[in-house]
N, C-alpha and C positions, 0 to 999 in steps of 0.2 A: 282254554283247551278243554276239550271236550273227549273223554276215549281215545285219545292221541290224536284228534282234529281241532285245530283251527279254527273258532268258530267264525273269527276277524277275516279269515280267506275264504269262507263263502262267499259266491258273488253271484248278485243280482243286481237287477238293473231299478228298482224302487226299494226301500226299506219297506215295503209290507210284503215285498218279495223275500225278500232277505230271512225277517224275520217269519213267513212260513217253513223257506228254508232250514232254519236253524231249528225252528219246532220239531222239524221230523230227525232230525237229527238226535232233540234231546229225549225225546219222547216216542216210544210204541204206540201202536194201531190202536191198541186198547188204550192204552194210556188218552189221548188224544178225544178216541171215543167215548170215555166217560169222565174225563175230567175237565178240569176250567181252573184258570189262573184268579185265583181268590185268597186275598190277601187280606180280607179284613173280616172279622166278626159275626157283621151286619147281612154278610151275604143269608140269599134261603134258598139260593140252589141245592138239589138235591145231589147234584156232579160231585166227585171226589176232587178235591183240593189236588193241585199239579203238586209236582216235588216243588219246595221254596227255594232246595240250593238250588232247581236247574232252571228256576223261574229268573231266581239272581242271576246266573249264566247268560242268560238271556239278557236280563236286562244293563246288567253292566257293560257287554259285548254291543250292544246297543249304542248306547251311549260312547262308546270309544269308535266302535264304525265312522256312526255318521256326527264326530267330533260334538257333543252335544254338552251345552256350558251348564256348571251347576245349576243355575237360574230358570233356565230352559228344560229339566230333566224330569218334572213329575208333570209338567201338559204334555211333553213326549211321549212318557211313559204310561200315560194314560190311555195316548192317542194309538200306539201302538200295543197294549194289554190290549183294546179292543179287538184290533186286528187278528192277535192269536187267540182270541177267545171265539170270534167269529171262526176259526181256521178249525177250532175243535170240535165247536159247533154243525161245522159241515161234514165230520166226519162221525161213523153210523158207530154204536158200539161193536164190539165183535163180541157174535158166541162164543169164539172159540178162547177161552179161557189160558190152554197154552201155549197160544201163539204170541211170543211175545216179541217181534220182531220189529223193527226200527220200518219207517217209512222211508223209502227211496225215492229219489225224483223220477224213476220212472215211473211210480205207482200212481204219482199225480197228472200225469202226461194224458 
């Protein structure tokens, strides 16, 4: 749960659907715009580091979606980090500094 949503009753029809979905959901225009799911160290991206709890959000909602066995959950996780990294990637940053609004699925339509 996510702000009183669901994030398990999003529904799309691929998990790199899915999980664009639930990016705009956890994360602002801005947010999205200048950051990247970076989880280790070693990164030398100049992007600001995503929130970690809503990164976890993600990723645990992930794994219970699409039933996903311990064994199987960091090539997953991997496979699908890229995916919402690519997703942030395509989005421009915003100048506008107080706009801090959630991405809708219209906005990608």
């Amino acid at each position: 749960m996510y702000k009183g949503k669901n994030l398990l009753s999003i529904h799309a029809t691929a998990p790199n659907k899915w999980v664009n979905s639930v990016m705009r959901h956890l994360f602002t225009k801005d947010e999205l715009g200048d950051g990247l799911i970076i989880d280790d160290l070693k990164s030398k991206s100049k992007r600001t580091p995503l929130n970690l709890e809503k990164v976890d959000l993600l990723k645990e909602a992930l794994f219970i979606k699409y039933n996903v066995s311990e064994t199987k959950q960091e090539a997953f996780w991997l496979q699908y980090k890229r995916v919402a990294n690519t997703f942030c990637r395509d989005h421009k940053p915003s100048n506008n500094t107080e706009d801090d609004s959630h991405i809708s699925d219209e906005d990608e339509a």
